[in-house]
C-alpha positions in Angstrom: 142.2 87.5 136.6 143.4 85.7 132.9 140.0 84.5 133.0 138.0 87.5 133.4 140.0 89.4 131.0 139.1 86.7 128.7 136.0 86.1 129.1 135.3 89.5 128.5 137.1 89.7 125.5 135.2 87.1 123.8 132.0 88.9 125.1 133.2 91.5 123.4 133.6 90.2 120.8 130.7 87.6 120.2 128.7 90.7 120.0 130.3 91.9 116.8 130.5 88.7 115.2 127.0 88.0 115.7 125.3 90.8 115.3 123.2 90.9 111.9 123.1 94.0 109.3 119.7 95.4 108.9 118.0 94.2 106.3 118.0 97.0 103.4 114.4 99.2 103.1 113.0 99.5 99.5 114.5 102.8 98.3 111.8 105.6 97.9 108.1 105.7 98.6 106.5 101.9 98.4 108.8 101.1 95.8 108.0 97.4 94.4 104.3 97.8 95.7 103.4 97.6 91.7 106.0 95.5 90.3 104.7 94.8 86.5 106.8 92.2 85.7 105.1 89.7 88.5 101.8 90.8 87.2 99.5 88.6 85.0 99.7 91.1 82.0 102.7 92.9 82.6 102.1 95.0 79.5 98.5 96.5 80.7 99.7 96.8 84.3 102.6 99.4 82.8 99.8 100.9 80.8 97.7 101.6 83.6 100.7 102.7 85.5 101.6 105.1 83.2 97.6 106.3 82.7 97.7 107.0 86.2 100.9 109.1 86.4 99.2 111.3 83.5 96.2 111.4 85.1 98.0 112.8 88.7 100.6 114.8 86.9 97.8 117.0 85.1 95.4 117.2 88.5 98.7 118.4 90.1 98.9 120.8 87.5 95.8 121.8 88.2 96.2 121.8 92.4 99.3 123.6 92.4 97.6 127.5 92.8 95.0 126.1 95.5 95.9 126.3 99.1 97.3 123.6 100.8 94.2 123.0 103.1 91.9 123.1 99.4 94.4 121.0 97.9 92.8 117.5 98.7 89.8 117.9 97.6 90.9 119.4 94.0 92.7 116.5 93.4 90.3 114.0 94.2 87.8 116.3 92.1 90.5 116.1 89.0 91.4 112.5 89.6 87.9 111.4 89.7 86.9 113.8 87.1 89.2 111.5 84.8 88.2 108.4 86.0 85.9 105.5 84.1 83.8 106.0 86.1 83.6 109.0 88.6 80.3 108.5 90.5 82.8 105.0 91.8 85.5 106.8 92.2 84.3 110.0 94.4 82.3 106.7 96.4 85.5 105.5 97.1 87.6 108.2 98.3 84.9 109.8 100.7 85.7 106.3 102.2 88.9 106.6 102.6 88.8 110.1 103.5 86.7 108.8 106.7 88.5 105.8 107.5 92.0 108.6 107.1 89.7 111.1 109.5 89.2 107.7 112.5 93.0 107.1 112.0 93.5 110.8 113.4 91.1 110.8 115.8 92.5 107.5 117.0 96.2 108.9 117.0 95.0 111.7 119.2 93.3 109.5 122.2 
């Protein structure tokens, strides 16, 4: 009987001591996806950082009296409107708009 009770004790208890905290998730969408400071040029990385927050800010600006199911498309109109070179960048997110429409379809089967 001494050596059940005891055996489950330490069963018990192995189970606490080993078990492991999870390991902590980055805090807030993708956060250290584009860390600057590993970056070869850290100083045009921030600047093309920052470029790109203005660059959403203002085509959320823009969006923000559209309806949700027009919204996409204005801001990849206003994003790509401010791009280098727009012809690229409208090439680019009609890709991803398709592979983003296969992912859905795929979801649903």
């Amino acid at each position: 009987m001494l050596r059940t009770l005891v055996a489950t004790a330490l069963l018990a208890v192995a189970g606490a001591a080993f078990a492991q905290a999870p390991a902590e998730a980055p805090k807030g969408p993708r956060k250290g996806m584009h860390d600057c400071s590993q970056a070869k040029d850290p100083k045009a990385c921030e600047e093309r950082r920052t470029q790109f927050r203005d660059a959403r800010k203002k085509a959320q600006d823009a969006c923000a009296a559209k309806p949700q199911s027009e919204r996409r498309d204005c801001m990849r109109l206003e994003l790509c409107a401010q791009a280098e070179d727009p012809a690229k960048c409208e090439a680019r997110a009609k890709e991803r708009a398709e592979r983003r429409k296969q992912r859905v379809e795929q979801n649903k089967k």
